[in-house]
C-alpha positions in Angstrom: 0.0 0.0 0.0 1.5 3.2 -1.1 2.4 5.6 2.0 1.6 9.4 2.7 3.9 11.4 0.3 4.8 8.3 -2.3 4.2 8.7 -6.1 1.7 6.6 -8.1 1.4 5.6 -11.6 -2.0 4.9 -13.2 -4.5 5.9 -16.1 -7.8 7.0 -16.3 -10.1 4.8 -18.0 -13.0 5.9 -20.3 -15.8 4.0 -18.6 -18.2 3.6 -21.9 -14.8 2.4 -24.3 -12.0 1.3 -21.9 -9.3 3.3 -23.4 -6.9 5.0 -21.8 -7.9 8.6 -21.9 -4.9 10.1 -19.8 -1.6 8.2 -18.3 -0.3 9.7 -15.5 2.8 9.5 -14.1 4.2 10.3 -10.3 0.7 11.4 -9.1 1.1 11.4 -5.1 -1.1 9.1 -3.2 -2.9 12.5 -1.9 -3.3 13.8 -5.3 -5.3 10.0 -6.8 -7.0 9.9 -3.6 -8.4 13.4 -4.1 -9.4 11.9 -8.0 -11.0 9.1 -6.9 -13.1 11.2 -3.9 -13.9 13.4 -7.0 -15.0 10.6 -9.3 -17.3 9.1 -6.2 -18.8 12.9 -5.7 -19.6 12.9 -9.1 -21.0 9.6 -9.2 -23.5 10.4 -6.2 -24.1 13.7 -7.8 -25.6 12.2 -11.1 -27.5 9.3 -9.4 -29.1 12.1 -7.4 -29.7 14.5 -10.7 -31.2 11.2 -11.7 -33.5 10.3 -9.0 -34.9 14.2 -9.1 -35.4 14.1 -13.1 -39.2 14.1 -14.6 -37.8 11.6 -17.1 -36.6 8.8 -14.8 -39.7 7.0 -14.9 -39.3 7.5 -18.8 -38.7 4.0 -21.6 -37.6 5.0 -24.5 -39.4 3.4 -27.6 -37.8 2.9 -31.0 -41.0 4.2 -33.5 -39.5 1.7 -36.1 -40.4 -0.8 -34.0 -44.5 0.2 -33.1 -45.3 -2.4 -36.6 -44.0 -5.4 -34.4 -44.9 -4.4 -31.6 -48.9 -4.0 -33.3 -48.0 -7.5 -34.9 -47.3 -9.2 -31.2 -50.2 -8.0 -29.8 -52.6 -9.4 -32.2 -50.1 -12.6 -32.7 -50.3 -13.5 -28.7 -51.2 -10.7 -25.9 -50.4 -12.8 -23.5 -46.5 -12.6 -24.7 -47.4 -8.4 -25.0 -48.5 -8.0 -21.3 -45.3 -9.9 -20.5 -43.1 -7.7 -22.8 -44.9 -5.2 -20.9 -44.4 -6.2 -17.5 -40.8 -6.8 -17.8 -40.2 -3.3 -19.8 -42.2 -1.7 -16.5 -39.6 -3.1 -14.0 -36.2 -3.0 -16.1 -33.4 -1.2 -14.5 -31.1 1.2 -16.9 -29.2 -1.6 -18.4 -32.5 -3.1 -19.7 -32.0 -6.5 -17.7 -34.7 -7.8 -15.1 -33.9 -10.9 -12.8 -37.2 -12.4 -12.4 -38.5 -16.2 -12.3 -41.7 -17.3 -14.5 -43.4 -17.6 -10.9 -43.4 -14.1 -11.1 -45.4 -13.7 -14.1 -47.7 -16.2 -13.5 -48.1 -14.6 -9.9 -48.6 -10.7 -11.1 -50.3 -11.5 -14.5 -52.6 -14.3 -13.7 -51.2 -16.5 -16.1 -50.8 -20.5 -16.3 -46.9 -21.9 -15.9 -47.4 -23.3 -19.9 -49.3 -19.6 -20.8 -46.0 -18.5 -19.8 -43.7 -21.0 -21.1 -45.3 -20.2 -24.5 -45.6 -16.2 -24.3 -41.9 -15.9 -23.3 -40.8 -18.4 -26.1 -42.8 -16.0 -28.5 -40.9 -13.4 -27.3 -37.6 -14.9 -27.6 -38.4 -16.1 -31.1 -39.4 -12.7 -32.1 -36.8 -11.1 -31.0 -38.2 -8.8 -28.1 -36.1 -10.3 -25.7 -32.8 -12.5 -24.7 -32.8 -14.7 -22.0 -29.2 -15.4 -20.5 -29.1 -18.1 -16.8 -27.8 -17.6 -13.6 -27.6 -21.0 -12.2 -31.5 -21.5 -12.7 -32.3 -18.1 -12.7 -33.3 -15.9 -15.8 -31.5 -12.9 -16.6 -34.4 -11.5 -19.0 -32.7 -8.5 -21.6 -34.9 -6.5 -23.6 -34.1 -5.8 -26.6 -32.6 -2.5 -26.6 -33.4 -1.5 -30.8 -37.1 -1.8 -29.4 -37.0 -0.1 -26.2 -34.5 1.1 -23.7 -34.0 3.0 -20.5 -31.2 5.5 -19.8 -28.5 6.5 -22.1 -27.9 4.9 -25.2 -24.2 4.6 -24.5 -25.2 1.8 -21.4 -26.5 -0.6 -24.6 -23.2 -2.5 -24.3 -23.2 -3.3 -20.4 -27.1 -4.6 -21.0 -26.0 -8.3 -19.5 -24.7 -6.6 -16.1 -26.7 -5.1 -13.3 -30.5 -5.9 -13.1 -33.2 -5.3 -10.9 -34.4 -8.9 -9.5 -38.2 -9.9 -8.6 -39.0 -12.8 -6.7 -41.8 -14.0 -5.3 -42.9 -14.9 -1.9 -44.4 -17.8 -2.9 -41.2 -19.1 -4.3 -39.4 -18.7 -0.9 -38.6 -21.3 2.0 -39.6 -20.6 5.3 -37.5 -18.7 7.9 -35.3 -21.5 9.2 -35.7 -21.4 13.2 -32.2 -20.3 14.8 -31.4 -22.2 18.1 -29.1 -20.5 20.3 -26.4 -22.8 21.9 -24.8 -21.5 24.8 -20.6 -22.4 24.8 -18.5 -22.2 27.9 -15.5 -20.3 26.6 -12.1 -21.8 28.6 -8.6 -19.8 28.3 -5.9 -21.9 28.4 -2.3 -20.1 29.3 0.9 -21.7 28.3 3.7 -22.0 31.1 1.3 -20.3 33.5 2.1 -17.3 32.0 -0.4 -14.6 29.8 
């Protein structure tokens, strides 16, 4: 760990490319430390211009896209409320973490309604599924819709907002409390 006063080398990254932007060379400790408090301030500052914006409720639709979008709601609602519902609850990166127990749960719908519906909309094109152990990363295709900046399309598979249903979870395990007698035990009769 570098010490008070030492020099460090390092570059600063562009977050949306990964290239190196600036190298730089015998930058104190003090000096990156005060970058890095900088970057977090920054950070915190946007998340919070965020949270206050009109728009952050706000998908963005891709017009091109209202023809199949028309053409899956007459083809099979059931997939439509589904594109819907997941479109609703995506985080920025247009990725939700959500189990088909949710949909059947929320929309009313049969396991097999949405076996089929979310096949319809992988087939079409109006979504990606990608697993997590058994879990389904659901990404929406960003040339339909999207949330956020257009720049996040290429970090769609990271981050998501996860659903799960109560239903789906085990019961509260019951925690017994075992009382344990410490001992010390002092070597040569000395501490």
């Amino acid at each position: 760990m570098p010490t008070v006063g030492q020099s460090l080398k390092y570059d600063t990254i562009e977050q949306d490319t990964g290239e190196i932007i600036e190298h730089r060379a015998d930058v104190t400790f003090e000096q990156r430390q005060a970058d890095l408090d900088a970057m977090q301030k920054a950070e915190e500052n946007a998340k919070e211009r965020e949270k206050k914006s009109p728009f952050s409720n706000f998908a963005q639709l891709n017009l091109d896209q209202t023809h199949a979008l028309i053409h899956l709601t007459r083809k099979s609602p059931r997939a439509a409320e589904i594109f819907l519902f997941l479109v609703q609850r995506m985080d920025n990166y247009n990725a939700l973490v959500c189990s088909h127990t949710i949909f059947e749960e929320a929309l009313g719908m049969s396991r097999a309604t949405v076996a089929r519906a979310v096949k319809v909309l992988k087939d079409s094109g109006f979504i990606d599924i990608r697993k997590s152990g058994t879990t389904n990363v659901y990404l929406i295709n960003k040339e339909v819709v999207w949330k956020s900046w257009g720049t996040n399309y290429k970090y769609a598979e990271f981050g998501a907002k996860v659903l799960i249903a109560e239903s789906e979870q085990e019961q509260e395990p019951e925690i017994k409390v075992k009382k344990h007698t410490v001992v010390e035990i002092k070597k040569g009769g000395k501490k």
